[in-house]
C-alpha positions in Angstrom: 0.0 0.0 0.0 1.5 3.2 -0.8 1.1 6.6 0.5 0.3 10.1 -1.7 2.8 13.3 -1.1 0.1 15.5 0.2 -0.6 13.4 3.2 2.9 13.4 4.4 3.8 15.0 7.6 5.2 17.9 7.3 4.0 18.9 3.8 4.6 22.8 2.8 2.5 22.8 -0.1 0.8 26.3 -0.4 -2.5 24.5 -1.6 -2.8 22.4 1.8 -5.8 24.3 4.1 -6.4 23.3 7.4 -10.0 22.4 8.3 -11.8 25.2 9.3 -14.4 25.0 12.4 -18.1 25.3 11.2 -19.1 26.2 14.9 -22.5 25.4 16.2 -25.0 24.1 14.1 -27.4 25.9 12.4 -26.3 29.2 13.6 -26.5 32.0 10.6 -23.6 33.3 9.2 -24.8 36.6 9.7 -25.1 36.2 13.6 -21.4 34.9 13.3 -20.4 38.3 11.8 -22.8 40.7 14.5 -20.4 38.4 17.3 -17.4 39.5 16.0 -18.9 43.1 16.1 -19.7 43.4 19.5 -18.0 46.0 21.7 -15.6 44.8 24.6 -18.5 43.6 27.0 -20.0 41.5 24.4 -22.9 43.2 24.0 -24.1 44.3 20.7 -24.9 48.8 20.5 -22.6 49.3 23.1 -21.9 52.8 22.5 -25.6 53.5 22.5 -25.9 52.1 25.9 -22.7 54.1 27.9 -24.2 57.3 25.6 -27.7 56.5 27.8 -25.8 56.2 31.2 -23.6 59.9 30.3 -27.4 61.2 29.9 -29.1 59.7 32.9 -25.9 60.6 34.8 -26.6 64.5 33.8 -29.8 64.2 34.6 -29.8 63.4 38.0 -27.0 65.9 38.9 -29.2 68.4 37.7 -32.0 66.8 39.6 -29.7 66.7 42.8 -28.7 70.7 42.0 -32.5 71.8 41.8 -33.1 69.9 44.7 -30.3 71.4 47.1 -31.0 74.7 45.6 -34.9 74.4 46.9 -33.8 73.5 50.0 -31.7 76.4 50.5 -34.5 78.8 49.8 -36.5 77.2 51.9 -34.4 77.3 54.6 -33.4 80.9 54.4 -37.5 81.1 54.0 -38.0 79.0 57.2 -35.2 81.0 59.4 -36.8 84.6 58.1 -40.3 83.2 59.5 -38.4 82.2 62.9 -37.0 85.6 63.2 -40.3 86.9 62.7 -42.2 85.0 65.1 -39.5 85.9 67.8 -39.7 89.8 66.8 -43.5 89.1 67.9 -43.2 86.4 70.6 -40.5 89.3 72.3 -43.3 92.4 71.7 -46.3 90.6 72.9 -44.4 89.6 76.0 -43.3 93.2 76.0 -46.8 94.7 75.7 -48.4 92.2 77.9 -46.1 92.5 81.0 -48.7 94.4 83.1 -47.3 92.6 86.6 -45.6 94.9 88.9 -42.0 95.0 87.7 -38.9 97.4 86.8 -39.0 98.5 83.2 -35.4 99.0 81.7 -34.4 101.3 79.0 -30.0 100.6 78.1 -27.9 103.7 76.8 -25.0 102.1 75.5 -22.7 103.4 73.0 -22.4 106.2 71.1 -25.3 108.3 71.6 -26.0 109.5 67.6 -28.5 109.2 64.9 -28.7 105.7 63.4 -27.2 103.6 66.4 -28.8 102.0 69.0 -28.8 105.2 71.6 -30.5 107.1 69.5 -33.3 109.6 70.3 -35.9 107.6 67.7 -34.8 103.8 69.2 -34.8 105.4 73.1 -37.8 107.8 72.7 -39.5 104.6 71.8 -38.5 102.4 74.1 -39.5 105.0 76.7 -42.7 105.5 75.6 -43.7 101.9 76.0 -42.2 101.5 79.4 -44.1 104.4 80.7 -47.3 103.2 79.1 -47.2 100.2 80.9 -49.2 100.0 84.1 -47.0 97.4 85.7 -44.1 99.5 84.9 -43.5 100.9 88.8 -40.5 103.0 87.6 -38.0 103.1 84.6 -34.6 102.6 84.9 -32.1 104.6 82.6 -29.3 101.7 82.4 -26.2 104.1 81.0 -23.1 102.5 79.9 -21.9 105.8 76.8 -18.6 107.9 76.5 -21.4 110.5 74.8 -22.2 111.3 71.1 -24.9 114.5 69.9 -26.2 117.3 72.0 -29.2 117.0 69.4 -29.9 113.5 70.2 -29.1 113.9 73.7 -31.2 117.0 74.4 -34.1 115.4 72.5 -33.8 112.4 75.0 -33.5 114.6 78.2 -36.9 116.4 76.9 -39.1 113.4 76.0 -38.0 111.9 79.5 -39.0 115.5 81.3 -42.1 115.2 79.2 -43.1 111.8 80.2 -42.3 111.9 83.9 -45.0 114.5 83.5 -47.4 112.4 81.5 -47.5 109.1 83.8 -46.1 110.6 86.9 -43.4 107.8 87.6 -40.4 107.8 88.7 -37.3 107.6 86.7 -34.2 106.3 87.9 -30.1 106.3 86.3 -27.7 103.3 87.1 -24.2 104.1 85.7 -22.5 101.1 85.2 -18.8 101.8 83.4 -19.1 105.3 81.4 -21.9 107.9 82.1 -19.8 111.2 80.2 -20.7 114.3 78.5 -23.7 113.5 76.0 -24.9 111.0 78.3 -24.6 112.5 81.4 -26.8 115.3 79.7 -29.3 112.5 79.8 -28.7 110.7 82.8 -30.1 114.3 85.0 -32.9 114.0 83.3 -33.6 111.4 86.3 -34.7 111.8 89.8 -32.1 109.9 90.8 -28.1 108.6 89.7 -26.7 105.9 90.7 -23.2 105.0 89.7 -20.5 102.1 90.9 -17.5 103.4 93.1 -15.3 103.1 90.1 -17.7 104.6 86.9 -16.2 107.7 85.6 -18.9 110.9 85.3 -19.1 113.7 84.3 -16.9 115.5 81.5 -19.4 118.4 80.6 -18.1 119.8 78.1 -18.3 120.6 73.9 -15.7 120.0 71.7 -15.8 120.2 67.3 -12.5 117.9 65.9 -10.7 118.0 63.0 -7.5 117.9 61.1 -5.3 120.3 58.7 -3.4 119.6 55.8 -2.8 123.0 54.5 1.2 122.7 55.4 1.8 119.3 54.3 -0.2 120.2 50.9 2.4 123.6 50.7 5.5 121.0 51.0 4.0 118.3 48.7 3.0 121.2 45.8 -0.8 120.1 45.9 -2.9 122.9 45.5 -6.0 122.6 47.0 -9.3 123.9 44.1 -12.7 124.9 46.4 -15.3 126.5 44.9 -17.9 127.8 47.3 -20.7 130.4 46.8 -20.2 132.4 50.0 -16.7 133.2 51.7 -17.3 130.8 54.9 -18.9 128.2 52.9 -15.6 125.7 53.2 -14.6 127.0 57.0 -14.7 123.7 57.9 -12.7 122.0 54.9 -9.3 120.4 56.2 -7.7 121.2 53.3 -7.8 125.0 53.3 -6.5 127.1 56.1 -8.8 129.0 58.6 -9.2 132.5 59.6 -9.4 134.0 62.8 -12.9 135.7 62.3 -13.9 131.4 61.2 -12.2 130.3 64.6 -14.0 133.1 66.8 -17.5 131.7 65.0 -16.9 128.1 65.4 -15.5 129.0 69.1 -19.0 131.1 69.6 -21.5 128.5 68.5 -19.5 125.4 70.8 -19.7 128.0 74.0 -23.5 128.6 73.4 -23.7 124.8 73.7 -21.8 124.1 76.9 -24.1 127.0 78.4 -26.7 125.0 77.2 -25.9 121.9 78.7 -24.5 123.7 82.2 -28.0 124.9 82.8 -29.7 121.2 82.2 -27.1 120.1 84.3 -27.9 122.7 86.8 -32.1 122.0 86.3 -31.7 117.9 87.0 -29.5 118.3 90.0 -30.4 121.6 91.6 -29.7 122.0 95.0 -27.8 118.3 95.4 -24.9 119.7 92.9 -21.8 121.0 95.1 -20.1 123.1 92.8 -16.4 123.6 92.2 -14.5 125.7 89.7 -13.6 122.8 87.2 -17.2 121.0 87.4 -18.0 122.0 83.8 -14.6 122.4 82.6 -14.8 118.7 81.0 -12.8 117.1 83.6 -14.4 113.6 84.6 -14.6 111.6 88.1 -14.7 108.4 89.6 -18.1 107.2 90.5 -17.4 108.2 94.3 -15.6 111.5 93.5 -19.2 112.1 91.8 -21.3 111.5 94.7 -19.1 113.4 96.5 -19.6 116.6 94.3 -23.3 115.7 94.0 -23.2 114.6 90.3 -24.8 111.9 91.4 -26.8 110.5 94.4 -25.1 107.2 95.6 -23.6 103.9 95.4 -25.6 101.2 93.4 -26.4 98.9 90.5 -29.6 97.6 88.8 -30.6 95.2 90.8 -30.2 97.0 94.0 -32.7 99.6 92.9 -35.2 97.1 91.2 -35.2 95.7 94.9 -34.5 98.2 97.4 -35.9 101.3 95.6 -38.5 100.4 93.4 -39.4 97.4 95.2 -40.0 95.1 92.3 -37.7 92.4 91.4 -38.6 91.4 88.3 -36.7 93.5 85.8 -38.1 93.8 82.4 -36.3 95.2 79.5 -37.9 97.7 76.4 -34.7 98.7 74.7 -35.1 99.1 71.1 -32.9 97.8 68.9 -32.6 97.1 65.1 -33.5 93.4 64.2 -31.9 91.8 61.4 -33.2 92.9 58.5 -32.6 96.2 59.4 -29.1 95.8 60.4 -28.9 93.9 56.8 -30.1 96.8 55.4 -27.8 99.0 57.0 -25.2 97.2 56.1 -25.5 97.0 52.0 -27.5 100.3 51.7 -27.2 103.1 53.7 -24.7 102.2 56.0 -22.3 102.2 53.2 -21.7 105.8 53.5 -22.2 105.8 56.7 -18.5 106.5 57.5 -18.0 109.1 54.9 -21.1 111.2 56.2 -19.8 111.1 59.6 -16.5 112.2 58.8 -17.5 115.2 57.1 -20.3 116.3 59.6 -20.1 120.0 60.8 -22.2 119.5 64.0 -20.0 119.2 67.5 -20.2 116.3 69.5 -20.4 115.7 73.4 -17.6 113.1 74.1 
């Protein structure tokens, strides 16, 4: 028996093919092909599918975003509501406080227009305290280095006025400072009471400022004011002032220390002992003042709320800004706050 060439081992003959595997059977040749399509999971439309998870995947983030963005409104919504109901929880406990107690007003601060000792936030409070039939006497809590004769005399007169309204008795307790603008207040009261170591007193006027008109001559900046009248710019730091300016400003800040040495002299009458450098703006310790009858005696609140009033329970009516007014101080008009002050021509009791 002999053997053909072709089906020798090892035969190189270009026309030899190998068998070729006919896979399963009955599968389509065309299923055969989409196999050897598919992506690298296997799975036919593969991009199709990861283009469908990119979408969904945007989708909820935006969800997620209008979500936390609703939540955040409604919390700012919720916490403006709580502020609200406090603001009305704190004056219906206010108004409704018609037990026998010790109404408290608070001077602290500066006294000026716009802050809290102001003559529109303590008038106010005032007026509510004195309204109130269990009110048995108000207490002037003073804690101020001074501020405005305006808003200072307009609280001294609203106090005079309502003493004489309710006919109740109004009462000062110094605690650290009690000087010049809000001393002017504090006589307004029948009586002061200060710790041994307040300081009092400094009754006085003074008008600040700076020149620049030398350092402007040595720096070669010339200084361009136009003003329709000759005194119009007296007060400008930047251009020098005459005598006959000096002697008016000088004038005007005298008128108002007489002013304030005769309210002075009107709340403490007969009880002031005084000495040649009372209104000279000097200041004393709260036991040098009771000494020179700028006040009356030794004491703090709740030693007058008990021993002179005779009612414990202390109950405060200070006004004060809440916060959306403090918010809208501080993007809108509080924004020139500083510049308006700087520039103001009116003297100041500090």
């Amino acid at each position: 028996m002999t053997m053909n060439d072709s089906n020798r081992p090892g035969n190189t003959d270009p026309s030899f093919d190998p068998p070729q595997d006919p896979g399963p059977p009955n599968q389509p040749a065309s299923l055969s092909r989409k196999s050897a399509e598919a992506g690298p999971s296997g799975a036919p439309g593969w991009e199709r599918a990861t283009l469908e998870k990119l979408v969904f995947a945007s989708l909820n983030e935006q969800k997620a975003t209008r979500r936390w963005k609703t939540f955040v409104r409604l919390s700012w919504l919720a916490f403006f509501i709580f502020l609200v109901w406090m603001a009305l929880q704190r004056s219906a406990s206010v108004t409704a406080a018609t037990a026998p107690h010790t109404a408290v007003v608070e001077i602290k601060g500066e006294i000026a227009a716009g802050a809290d000792a102001s003559a529109e936030f303590v008038n106010a409070a005032l007026r509510v305290a004195f309204e109130d039939k269990g009110a048995k006497a108000i207490v002037l809590l003073i804690n101020s280095p001074g501020g405005s004769p305006v808003q200072a005399g307009m609280i001294n007169d609203e106090i005079l006025r309502l003493k004489a309204l309710h006919n109740k008795p109004v009462y000062a307790v110094v605690e650290e400072t009690c000087a010049s603008a809000a001393y002017y207040i504090a006589v307004s009261a029948d009586k002061i009471f200060v710790d041994k170591a307040s300081i009092v007193g400094s009754i006085g006027v003074l008008m600040d400022g700076f020149g620049f008109t030398g350092l402007m001559d040595k720096l070669g900046v010339e200084r361009r004011l136009l003003t329709a009248g000759e005194n119009k710019g007296f007060l400008d730091p930047f251009s020098p002032q005459t005598e006959t300016q000096r002697a008016f400003a000088q004038g005007m800040l005298n008128q108002i220390h007489q002013q304030f040495i005769a309210v002075v002299k009107a709340g403490r009458g007969d009880r002031l002992k005084e000495t040649p450098g009372m209104f000279s703006g000097l200041f004393w310790s709260g036991q040098q003042s009771v000494e020179l009858g700028l006040s009356d005696q030794l004491g703090n609140l709740d030693y007058v709320a008990r021993e002179v009033v005779k009612a414990e329970e202390i109950i405060d009516y200070t006004r004060r800004d809440n916060v959306a007014e403090r918010l809208a101080k501080k993007f809108g008009a509080a924004m020139g706050e500083g510049a308006i002050k700087a520039f103001k021509a009116l003297p100041a009791l500090r």
